[in-house]
C-alpha angles and dihedrals in degrees: 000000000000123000117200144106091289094063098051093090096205093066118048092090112022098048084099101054085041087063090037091059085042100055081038096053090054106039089044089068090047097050091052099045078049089051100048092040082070098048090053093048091055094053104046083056085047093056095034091059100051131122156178122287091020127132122242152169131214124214086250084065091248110142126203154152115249115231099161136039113184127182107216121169084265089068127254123349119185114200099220121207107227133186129032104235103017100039109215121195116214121169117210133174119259093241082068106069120096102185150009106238137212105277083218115062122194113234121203129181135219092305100043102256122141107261106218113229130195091257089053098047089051095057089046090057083038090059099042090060101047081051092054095049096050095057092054086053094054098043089049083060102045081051093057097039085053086049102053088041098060091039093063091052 
């Protein structure tokens, strides 16, 4: 009588898959530990940039301007301006904050249009003139560009 691999019935066809759970059950580990390294690397980027007068959203949804960053034994704590007409102060820790968000919110009322603020009307001034003052640019150019043309002829 052999003994062998070949005469334990439960594993001649199954050796394979058995060192395929195997390879599977360590690399898994290691590609996570890989994957959350990033992350962490990302946030702590995130919180390390950050700065006075941004925008920013924390993973509980609340949105504020920062106004204060403090350093405590605990680590970072940033004191966040909420609200737009009754300014609420909320200090979080930096480890808190999910995003930097964008430092001009649109605002829309009941129907879903876009309400204009004053933030907003001023960029779009802002905008129009620099419009403007490209197209006088260009068409000093074109000028130019005509003008050496027919001089050459």
């Amino acid at each position: 009588m052999k003994f062998g691999l070949s005469n334990l019935g439960f594993l001649d066809g199954n050796i394979i898959l058995l060192i395929i759970i195997a390879v599977l059950l360590v690399l898994y580990p290691i590609f996570l530990y890989f994957r959350n390294k990033k992350e962490q690397d990302k946030q702590k980027s995130l919180i390390d940039g950050l700065k006075v007068g941004e925008y920013v959203i924390t993973y509980s949804g609340v949105f504020g301007k920062i106004v204060e960053i403090t350093e405590k034994e605990f680590g970072r704590f940033l004191t966040l301006e909420t609200g737009e007409n009754h300014k609420n102060y909320v200090t979080v820790s930096a480890n808190a904050i999910y995003m930097i968000a964008n430092n001009n919110p649109k605002v829309y009322d009941a129907d879903g249009k876009e309400v204009k603020t004053e933030k907003n009307q001023n960029e779009v001034v802002n905008n129009e003139e620099k419009l403007e003052a490209e197209k006088t640019i260009n068409s000093k150019s074109t000028e130019t560009s005509k003008s050496k043309k027919t001089s050459k002829k």
